[in-house]
Backbone bond lengths (Angstrom), bond angles and torsions (degrees), N, CA, C in turn:
res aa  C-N    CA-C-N  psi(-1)  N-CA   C-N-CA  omega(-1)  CA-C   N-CA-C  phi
1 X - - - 1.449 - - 1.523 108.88 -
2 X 1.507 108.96 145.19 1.693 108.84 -176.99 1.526 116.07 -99.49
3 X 1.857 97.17 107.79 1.789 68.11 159.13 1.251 137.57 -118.06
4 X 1.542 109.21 72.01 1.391 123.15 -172.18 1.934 95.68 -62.09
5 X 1.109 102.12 139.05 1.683 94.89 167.72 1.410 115.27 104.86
6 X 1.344 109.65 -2.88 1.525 102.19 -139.12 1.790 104.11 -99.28
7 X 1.527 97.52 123.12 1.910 87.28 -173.42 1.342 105.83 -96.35
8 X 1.498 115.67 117.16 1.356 116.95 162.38 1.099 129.89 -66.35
9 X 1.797 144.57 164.63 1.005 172.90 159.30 1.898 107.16 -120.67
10 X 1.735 97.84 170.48 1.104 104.57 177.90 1.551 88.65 -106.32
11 X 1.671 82.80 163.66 2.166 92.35 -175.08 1.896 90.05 -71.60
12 X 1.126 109.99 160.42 1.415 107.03 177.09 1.786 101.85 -97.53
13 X 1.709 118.70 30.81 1.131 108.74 -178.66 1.924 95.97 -121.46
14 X 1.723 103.78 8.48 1.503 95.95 -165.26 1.659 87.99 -97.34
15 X 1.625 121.98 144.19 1.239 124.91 179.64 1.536 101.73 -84.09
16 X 1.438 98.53 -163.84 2.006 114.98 158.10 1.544 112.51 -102.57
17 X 1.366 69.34 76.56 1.741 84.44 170.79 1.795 131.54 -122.51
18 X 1.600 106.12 51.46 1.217 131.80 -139.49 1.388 121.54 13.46
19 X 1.256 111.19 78.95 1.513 121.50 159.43 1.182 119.87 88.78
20 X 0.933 127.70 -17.89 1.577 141.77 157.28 1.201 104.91 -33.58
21 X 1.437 146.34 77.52 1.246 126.46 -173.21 1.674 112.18 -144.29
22 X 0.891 142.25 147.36 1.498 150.35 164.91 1.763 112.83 -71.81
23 X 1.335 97.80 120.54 1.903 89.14 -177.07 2.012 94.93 -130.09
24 X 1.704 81.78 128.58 1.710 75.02 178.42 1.939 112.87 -109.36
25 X 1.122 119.54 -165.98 1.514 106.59 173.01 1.567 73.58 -142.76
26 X 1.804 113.97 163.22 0.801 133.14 177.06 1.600 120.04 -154.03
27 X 1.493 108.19 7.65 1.431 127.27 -177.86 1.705 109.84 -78.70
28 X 1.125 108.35 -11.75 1.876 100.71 -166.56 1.410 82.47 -109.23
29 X 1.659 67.87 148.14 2.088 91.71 170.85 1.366 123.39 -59.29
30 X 1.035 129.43 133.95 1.806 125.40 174.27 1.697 121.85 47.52
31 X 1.802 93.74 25.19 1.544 85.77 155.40 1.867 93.49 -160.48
32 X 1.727 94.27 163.90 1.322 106.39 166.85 1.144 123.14 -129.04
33 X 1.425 136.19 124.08 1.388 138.12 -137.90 1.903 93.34 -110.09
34 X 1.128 114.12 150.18 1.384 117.68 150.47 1.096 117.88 -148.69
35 X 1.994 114.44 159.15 1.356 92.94 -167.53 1.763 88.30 -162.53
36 X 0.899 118.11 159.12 1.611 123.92 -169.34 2.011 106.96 -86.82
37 X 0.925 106.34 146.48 1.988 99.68 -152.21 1.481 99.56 -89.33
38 X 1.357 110.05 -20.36 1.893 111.46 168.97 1.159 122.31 -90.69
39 X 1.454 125.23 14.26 1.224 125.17 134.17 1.613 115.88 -141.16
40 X 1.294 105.31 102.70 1.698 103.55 -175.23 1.436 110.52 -89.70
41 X 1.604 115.19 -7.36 1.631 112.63 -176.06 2.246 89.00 -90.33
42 X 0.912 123.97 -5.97 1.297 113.58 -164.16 1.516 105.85 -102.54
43 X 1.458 120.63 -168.53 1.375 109.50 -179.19 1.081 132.20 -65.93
44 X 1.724 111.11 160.16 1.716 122.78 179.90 1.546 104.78 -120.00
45 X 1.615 101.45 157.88 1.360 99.77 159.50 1.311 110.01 -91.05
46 X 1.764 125.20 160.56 1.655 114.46 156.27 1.401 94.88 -133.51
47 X 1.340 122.61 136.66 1.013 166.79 97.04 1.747 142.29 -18.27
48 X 1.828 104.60 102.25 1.462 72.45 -163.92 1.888 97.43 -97.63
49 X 1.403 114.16 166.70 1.255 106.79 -141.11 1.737 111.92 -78.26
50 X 1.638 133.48 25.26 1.392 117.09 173.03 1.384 88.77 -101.74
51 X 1.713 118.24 -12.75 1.681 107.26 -178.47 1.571 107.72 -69.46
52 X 1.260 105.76 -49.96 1.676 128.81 177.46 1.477 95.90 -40.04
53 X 1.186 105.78 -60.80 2.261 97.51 -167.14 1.304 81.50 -69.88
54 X 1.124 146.00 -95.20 1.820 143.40 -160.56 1.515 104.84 -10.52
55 X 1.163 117.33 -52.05 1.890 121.00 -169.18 1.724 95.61 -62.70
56 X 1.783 101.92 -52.60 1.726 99.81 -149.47 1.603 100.07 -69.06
57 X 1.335 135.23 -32.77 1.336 151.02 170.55 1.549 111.01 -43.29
58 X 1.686 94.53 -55.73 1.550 93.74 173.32 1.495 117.70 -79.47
59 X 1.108 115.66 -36.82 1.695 96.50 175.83 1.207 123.04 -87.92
60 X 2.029 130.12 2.47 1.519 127.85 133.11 1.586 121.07 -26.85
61 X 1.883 99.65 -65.28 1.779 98.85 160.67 1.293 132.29 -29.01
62 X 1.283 110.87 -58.37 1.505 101.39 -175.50 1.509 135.17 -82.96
């Protein structure tokens, strides 16, 4: 999956906890990117988005 384009944010579940943080994009069509915020040139996950709600649902649960 491409994520050329893709504007990140931070997850609104990562604190200030120097940089340690989860950043997702949610602007491209039929995918959701994530990617760790201390390295944004390195790898992402993509996600296409009924997997994405399935994950965020399940880890609300826990």
């Amino acid at each position: 999956m491409d994520l050329t384009g893709a504007r990140w944010r931070k997850s609104s579940k990562s604190g200030n906890n120097g940089g340690d943080c989860v950043e997702v994009a949610d602007n491209l069509a039929g995918v959701i990117g994530v990617r760790d915020s201390k390295d944004p040139a390195g790898p992402a996950l993509a996600f296409d988005p009924a997997a994405w709600t399935r994950f965020v649902a399940m880890a609300k649960r826990r």
